[in-house]
Backbone and ligand atoms as CSV (ligand in chain L), in Angstrom:
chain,resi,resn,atom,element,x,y,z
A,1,UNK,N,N,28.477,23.426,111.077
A,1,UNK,CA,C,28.881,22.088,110.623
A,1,UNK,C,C,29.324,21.245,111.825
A,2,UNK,N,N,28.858,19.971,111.821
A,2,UNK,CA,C,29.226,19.161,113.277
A,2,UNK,C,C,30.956,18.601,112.632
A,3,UNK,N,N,31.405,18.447,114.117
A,3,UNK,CA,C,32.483,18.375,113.727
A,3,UNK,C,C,33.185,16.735,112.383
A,4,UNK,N,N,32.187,15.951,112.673
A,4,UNK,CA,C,32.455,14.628,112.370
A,4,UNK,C,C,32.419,15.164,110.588
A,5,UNK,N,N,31.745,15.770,110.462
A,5,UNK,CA,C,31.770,16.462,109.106
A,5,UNK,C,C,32.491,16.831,108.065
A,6,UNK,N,N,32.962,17.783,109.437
A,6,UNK,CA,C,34.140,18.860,109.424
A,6,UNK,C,C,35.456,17.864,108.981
A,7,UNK,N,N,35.716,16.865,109.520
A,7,UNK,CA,C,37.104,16.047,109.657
A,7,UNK,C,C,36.340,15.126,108.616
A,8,UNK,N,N,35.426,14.428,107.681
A,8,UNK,CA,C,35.491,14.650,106.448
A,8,UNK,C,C,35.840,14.794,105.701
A,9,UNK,N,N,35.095,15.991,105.441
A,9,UNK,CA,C,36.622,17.543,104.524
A,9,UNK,C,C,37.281,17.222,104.277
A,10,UNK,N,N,38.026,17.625,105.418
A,10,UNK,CA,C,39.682,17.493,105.568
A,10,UNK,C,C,40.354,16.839,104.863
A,11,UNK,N,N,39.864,15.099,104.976
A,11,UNK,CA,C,39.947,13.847,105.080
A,11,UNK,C,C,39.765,13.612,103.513
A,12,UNK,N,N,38.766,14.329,103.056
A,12,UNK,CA,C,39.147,14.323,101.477
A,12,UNK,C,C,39.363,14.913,100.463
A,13,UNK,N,N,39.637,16.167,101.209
A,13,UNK,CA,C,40.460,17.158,100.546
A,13,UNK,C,C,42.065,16.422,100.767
A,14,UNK,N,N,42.501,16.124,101.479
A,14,UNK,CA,C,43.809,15.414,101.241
A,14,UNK,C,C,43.913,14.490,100.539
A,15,UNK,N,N,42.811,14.062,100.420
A,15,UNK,CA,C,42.813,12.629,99.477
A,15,UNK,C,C,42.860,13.091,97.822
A,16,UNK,N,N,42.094,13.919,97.709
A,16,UNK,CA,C,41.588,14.186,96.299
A,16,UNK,C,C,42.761,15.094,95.821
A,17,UNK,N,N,43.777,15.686,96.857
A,17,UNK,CA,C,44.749,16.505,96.349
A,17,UNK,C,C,45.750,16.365,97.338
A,18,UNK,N,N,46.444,15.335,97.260
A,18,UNK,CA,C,47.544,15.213,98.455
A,18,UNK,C,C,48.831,15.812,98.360
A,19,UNK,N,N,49.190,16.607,99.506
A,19,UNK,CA,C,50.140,17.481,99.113
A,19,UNK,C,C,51.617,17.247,99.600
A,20,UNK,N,N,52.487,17.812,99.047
A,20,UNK,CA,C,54.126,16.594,98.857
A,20,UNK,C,C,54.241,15.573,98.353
A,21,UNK,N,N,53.372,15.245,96.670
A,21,UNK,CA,C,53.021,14.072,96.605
A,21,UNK,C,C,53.867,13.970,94.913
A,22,UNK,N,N,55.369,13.390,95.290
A,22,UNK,CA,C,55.988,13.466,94.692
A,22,UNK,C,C,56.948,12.276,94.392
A,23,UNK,N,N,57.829,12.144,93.640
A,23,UNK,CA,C,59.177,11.028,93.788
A,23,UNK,C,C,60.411,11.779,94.087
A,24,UNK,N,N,61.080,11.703,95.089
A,24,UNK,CA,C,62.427,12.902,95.620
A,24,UNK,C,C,63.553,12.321,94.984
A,25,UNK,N,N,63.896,12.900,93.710
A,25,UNK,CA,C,64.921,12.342,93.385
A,25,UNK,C,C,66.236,12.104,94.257
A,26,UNK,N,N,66.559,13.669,94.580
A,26,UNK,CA,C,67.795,13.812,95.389
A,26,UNK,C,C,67.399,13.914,97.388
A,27,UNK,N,N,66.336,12.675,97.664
A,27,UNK,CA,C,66.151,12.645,98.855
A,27,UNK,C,C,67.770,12.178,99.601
A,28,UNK,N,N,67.449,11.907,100.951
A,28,UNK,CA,C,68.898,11.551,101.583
A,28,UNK,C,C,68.492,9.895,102.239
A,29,UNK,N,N,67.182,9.640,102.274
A,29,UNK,CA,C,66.768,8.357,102.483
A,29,UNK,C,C,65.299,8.412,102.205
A,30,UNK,N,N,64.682,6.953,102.035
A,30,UNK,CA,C,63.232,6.764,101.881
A,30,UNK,C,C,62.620,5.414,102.182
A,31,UNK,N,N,61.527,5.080,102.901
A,31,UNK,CA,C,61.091,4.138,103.154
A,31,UNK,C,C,59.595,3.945,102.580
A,32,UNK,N,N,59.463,2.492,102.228
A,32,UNK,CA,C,57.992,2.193,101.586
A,32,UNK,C,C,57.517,1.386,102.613
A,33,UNK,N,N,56.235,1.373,102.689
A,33,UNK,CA,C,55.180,0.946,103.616
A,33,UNK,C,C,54.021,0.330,103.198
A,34,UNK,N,N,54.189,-0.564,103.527
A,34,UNK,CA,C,52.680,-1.518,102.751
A,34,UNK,C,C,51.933,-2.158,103.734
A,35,UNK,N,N,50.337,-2.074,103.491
A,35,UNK,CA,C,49.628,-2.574,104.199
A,35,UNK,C,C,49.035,-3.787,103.407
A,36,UNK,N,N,48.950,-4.952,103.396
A,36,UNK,CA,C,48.248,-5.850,102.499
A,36,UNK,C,C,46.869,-6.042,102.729
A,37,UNK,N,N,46.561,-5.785,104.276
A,37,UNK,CA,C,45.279,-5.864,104.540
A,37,UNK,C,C,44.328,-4.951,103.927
A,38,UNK,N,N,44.536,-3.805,103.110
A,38,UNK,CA,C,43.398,-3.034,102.346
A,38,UNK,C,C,44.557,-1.953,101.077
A,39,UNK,N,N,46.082,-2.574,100.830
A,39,UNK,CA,C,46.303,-2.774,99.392
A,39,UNK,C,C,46.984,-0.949,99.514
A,40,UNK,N,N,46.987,-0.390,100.901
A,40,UNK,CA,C,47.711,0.665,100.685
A,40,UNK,C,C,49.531,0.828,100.833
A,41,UNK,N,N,50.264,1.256,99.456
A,41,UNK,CA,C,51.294,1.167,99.421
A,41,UNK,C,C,51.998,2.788,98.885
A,42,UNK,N,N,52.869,2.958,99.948
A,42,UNK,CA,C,53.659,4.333,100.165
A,42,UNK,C,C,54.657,4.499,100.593
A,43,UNK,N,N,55.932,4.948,99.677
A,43,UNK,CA,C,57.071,5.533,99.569
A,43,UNK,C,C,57.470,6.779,100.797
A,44,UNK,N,N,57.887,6.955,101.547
A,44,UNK,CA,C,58.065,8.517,101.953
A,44,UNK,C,C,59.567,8.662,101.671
A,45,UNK,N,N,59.392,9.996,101.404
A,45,UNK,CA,C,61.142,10.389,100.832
A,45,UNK,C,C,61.493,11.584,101.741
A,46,UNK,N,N,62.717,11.477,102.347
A,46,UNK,CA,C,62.806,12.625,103.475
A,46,UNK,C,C,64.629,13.259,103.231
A,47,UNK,N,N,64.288,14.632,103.351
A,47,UNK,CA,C,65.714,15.315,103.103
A,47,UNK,C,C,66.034,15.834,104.184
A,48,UNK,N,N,67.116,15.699,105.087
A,48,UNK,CA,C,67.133,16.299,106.318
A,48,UNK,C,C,68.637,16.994,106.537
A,49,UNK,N,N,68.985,18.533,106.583
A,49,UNK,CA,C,69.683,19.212,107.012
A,49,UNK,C,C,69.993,19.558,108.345
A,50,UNK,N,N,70.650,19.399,108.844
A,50,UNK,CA,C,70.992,19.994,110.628
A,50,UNK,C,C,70.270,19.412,111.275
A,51,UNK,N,N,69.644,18.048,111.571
A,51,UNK,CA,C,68.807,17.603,111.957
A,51,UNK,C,C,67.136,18.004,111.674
A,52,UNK,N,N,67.016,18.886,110.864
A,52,UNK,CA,C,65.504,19.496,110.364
A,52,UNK,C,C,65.478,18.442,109.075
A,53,UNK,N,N,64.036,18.363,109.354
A,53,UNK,CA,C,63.255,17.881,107.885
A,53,UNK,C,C,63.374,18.954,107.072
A,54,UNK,N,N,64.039,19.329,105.701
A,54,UNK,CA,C,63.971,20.315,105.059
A,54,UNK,C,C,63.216,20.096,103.690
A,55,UNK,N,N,62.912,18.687,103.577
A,55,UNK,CA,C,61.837,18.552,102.321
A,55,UNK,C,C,61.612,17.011,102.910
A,56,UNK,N,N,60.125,16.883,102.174
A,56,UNK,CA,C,59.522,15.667,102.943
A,56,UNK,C,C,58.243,15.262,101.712
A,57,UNK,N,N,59.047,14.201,101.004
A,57,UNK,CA,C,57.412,13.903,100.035
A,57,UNK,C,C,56.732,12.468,100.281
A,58,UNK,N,N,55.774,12.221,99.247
A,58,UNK,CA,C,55.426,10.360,99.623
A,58,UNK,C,C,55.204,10.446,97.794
A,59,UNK,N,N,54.566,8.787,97.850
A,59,UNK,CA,C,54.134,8.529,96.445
A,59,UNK,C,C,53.412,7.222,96.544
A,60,UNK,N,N,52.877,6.893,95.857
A,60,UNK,CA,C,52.261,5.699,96.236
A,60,UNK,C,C,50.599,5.812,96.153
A,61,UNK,N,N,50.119,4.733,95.965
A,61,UNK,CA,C,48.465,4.909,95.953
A,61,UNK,C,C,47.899,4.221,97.157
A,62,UNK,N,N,46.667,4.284,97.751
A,62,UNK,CA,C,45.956,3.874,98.810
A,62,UNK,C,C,44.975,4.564,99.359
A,63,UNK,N,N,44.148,4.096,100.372
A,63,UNK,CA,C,42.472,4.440,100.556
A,63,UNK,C,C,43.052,5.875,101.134
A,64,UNK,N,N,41.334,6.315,101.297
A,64,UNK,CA,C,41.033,7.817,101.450
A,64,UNK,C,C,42.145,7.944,102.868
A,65,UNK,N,N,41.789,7.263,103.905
A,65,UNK,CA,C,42.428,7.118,105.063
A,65,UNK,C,C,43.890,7.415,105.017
A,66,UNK,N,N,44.863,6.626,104.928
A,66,UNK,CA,C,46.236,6.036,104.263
A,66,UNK,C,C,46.449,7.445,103.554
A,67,UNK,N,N,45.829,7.830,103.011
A,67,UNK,CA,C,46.596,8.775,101.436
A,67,UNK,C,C,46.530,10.411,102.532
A,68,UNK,N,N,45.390,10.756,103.323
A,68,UNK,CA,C,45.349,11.584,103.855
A,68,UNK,C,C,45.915,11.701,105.099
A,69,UNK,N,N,45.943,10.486,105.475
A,69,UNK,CA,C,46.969,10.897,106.724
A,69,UNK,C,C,48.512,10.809,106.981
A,70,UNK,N,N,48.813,10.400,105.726
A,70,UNK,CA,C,50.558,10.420,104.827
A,70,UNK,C,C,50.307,12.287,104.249
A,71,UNK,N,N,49.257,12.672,103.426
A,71,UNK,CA,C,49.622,14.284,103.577
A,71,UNK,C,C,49.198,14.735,104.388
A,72,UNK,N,N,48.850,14.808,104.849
A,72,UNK,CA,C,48.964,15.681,106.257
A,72,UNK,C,C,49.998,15.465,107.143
A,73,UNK,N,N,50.523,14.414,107.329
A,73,UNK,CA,C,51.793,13.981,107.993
A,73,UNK,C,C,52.941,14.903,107.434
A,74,UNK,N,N,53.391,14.703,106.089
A,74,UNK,CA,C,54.405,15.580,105.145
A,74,UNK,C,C,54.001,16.989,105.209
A,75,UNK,N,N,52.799,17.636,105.352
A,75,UNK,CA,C,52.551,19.227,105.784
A,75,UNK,C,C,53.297,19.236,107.144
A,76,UNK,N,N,52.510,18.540,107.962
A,76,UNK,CA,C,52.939,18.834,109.529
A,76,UNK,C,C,54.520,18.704,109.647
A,77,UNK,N,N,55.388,17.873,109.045
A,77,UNK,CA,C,56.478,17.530,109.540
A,77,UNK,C,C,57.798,18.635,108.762
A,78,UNK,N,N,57.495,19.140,107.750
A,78,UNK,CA,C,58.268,19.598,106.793
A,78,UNK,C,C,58.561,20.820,108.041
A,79,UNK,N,N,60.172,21.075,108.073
A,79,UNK,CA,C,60.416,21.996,108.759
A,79,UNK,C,C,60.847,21.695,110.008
A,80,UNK,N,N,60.045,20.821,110.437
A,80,UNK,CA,C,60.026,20.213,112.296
A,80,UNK,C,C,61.533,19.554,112.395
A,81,UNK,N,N,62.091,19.622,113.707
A,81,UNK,CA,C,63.353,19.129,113.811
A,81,UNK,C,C,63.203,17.270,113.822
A,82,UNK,N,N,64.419,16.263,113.919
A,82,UNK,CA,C,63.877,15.218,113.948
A,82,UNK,C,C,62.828,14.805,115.401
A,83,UNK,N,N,63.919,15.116,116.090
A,83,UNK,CA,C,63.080,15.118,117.785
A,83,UNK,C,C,61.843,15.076,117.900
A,84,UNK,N,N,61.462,16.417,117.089
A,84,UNK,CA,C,60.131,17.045,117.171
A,84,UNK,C,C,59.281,15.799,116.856
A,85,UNK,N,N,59.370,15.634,115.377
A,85,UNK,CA,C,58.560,14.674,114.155
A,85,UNK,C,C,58.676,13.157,114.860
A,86,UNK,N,N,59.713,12.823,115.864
A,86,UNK,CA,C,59.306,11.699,116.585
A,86,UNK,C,C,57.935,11.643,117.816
A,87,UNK,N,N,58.319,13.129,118.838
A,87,UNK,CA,C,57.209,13.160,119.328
A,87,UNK,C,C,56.160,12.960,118.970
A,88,UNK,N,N,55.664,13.742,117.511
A,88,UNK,CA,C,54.717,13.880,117.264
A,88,UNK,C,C,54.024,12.603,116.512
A,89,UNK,N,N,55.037,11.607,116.036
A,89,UNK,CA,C,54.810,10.083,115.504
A,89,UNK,C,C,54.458,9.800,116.979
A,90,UNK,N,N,55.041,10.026,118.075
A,90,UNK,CA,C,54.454,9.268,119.249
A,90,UNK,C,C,52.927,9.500,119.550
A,91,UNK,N,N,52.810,10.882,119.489
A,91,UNK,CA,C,51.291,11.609,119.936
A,91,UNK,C,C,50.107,10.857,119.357
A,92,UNK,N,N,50.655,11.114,117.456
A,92,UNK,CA,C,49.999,10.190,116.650
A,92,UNK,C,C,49.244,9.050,116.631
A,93,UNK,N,N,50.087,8.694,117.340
A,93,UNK,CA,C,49.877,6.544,117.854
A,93,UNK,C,C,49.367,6.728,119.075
A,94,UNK,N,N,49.718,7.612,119.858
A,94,UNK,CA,C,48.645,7.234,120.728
A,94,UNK,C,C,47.131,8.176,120.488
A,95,UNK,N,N,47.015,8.814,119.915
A,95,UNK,CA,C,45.649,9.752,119.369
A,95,UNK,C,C,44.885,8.259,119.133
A,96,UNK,N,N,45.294,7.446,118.295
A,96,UNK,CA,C,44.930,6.130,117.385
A,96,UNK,C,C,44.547,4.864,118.543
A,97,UNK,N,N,45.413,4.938,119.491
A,97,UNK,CA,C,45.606,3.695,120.501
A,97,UNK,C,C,45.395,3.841,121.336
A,98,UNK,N,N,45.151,4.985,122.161
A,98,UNK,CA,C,44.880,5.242,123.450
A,98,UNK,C,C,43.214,5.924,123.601
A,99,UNK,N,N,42.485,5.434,124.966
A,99,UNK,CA,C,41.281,6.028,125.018
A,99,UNK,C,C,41.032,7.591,125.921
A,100,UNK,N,N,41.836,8.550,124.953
A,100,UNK,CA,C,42.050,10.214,125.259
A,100,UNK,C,C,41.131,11.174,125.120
A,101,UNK,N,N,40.708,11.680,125.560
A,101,UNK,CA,C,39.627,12.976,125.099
A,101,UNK,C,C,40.339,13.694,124.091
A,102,UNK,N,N,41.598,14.332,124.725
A,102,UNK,CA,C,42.061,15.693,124.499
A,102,UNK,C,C,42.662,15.889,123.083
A,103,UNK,N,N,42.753,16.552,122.824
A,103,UNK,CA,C,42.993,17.262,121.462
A,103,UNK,C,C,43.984,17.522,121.688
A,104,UNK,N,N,45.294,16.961,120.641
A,104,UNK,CA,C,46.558,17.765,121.138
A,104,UNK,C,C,46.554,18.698,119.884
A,105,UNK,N,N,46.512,19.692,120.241
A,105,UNK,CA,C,46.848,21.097,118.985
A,105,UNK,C,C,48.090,20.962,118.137
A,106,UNK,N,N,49.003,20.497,119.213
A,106,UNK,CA,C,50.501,19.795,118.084
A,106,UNK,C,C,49.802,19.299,116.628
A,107,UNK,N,N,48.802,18.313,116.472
A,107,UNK,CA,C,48.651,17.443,115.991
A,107,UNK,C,C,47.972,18.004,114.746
A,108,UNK,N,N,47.724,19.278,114.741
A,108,UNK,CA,C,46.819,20.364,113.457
A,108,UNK,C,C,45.560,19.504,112.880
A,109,UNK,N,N,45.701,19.377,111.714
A,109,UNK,CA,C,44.789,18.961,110.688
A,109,UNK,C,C,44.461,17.300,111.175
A,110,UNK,N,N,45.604,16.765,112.102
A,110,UNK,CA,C,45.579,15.153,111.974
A,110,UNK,C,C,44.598,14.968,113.112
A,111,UNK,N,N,43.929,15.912,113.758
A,111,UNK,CA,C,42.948,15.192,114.662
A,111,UNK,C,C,41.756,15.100,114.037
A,112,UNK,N,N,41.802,15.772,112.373
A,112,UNK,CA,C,40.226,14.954,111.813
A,112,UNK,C,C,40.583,13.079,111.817
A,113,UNK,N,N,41.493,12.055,111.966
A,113,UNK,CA,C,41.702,11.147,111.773
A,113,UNK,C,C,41.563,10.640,113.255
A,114,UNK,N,N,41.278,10.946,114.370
A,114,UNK,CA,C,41.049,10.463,115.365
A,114,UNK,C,C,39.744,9.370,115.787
A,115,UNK,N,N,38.347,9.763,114.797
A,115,UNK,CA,C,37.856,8.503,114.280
A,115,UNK,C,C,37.677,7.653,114.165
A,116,UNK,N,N,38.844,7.404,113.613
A,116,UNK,CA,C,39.528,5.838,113.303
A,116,UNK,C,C,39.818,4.908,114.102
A,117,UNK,N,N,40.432,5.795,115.055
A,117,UNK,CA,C,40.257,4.247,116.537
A,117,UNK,C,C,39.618,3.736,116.672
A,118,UNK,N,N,38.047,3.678,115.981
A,118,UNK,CA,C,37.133,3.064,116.217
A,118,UNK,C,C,37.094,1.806,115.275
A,119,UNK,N,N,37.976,2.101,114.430
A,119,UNK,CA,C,37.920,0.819,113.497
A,119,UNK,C,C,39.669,0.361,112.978
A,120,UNK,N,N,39.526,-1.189,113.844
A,120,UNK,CA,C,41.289,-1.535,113.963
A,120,UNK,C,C,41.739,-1.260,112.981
A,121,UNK,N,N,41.017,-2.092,111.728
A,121,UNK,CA,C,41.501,-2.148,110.330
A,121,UNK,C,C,42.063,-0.771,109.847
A,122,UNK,N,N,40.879,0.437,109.944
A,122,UNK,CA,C,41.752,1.623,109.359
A,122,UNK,C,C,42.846,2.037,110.261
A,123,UNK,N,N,42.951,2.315,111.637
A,123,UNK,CA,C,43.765,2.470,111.842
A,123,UNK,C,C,45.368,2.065,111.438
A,124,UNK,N,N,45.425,0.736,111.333
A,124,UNK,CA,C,46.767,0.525,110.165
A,124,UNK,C,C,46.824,1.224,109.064
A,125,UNK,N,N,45.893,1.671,108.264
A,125,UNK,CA,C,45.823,2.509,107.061
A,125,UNK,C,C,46.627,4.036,107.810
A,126,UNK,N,N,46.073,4.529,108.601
A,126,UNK,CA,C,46.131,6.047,109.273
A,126,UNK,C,C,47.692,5.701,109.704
A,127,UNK,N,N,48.462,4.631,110.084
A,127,UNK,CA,C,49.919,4.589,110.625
A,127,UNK,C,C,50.804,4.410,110.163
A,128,UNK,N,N,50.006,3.624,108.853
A,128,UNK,CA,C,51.495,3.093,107.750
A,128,UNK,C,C,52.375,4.028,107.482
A,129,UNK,N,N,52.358,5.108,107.196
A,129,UNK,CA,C,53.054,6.020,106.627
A,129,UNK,C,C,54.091,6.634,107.685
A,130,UNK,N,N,53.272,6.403,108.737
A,130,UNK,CA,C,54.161,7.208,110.183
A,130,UNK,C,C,55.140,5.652,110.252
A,131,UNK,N,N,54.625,4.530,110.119
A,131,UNK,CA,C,55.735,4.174,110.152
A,131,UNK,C,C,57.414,3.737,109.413
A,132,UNK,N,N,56.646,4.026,108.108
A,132,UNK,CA,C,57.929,4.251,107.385
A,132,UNK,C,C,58.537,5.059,107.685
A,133,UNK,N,N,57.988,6.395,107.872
A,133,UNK,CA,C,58.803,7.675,108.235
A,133,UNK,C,C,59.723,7.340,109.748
A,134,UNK,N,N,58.885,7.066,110.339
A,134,UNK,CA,C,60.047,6.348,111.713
A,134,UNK,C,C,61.539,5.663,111.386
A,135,UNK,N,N,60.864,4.834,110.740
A,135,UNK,CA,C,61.868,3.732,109.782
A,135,UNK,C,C,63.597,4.428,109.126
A,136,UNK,N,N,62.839,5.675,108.052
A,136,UNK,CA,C,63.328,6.480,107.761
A,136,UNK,C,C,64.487,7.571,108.656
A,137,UNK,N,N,63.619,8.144,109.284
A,137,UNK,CA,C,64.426,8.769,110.166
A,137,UNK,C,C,65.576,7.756,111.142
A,138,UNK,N,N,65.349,6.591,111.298
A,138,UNK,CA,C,66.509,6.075,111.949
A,138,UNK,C,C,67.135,5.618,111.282
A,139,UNK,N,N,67.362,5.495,110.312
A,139,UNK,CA,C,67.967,5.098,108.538
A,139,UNK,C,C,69.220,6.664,108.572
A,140,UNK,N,N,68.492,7.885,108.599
A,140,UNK,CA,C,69.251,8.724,107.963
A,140,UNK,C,C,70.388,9.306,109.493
A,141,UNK,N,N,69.627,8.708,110.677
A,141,UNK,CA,C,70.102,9.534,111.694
A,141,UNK,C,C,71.576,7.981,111.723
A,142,UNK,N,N,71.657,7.227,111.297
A,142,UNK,CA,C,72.372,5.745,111.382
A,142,UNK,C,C,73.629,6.623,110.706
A,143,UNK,N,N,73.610,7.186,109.589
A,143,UNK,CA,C,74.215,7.547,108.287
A,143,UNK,C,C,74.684,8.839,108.349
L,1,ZN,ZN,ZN,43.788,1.639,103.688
């Protein structure tokens, strides 16, 4: 299978079954994220103990893009310290913004979304979510 394929898949297997895809009742903060330019809108709800993400959901509807790279974001991050889950919001954005070869392995499942740099528009779809979660995390680290 060529790889462009391959990240596909991925791409809609998250879509068609996105995972952490919940409303957190007893989260500790949450931020929503809207893109108007293609109508994707998402909640992330984040619970954080000792500085660890210890539960991490979203909710919200939006394109294949947007919906899969918000779960896969909530797989990758659940567990990760905050520190960590900032780096890796950094890596993220630049995977998206920068002209890189390399594959960062940090990045698991989210380098099927690398792609997308090729097209501005989705790329806002592929970030929204990272940036609520940013949002978020300096919300709960404030508090
Ligand atoms: Zn979108």
């Amino acid at each position: 299978m060529i790889y462009d394929e391959l990240y596909q898949e991925i791409i809609l297997d998250h879509y068609k079954m996105p995972r952490n895809f919940f409303v957190m009742e007893d989260s500790h903060c949450h931020k929503n994220g809207y893109n108007p330019l293609c109508g994707d809108n998402f909640t992330i709800y984040l619970k954080i103990d000792n500085k660890i993400i210890s539960d991490i959901s979203f909710q919200g509807q939006g394109c294949a893009i947007s919906t899969a790279s918000t779960s896969m974001m909530t797989d990758l991050l659940k567990g990760k310290t905050l520190s960590e889950a900032k780096k890796l919001c950094q890596l993220f954005h630049n995977m998206l913004t920068k002209d890189c070869d390399e594959d960062d392995e940090n990045l698991d499942e989210l380098i099927a979304m690398k792609g997308v740099r090729k097209f501005s528009m989705r790329v806002k779809c592929a970030t929204l979510s990272w940036h609520a979660l940013s949002q978020a995390i300096d919300e709960c680290e404030r508090t």
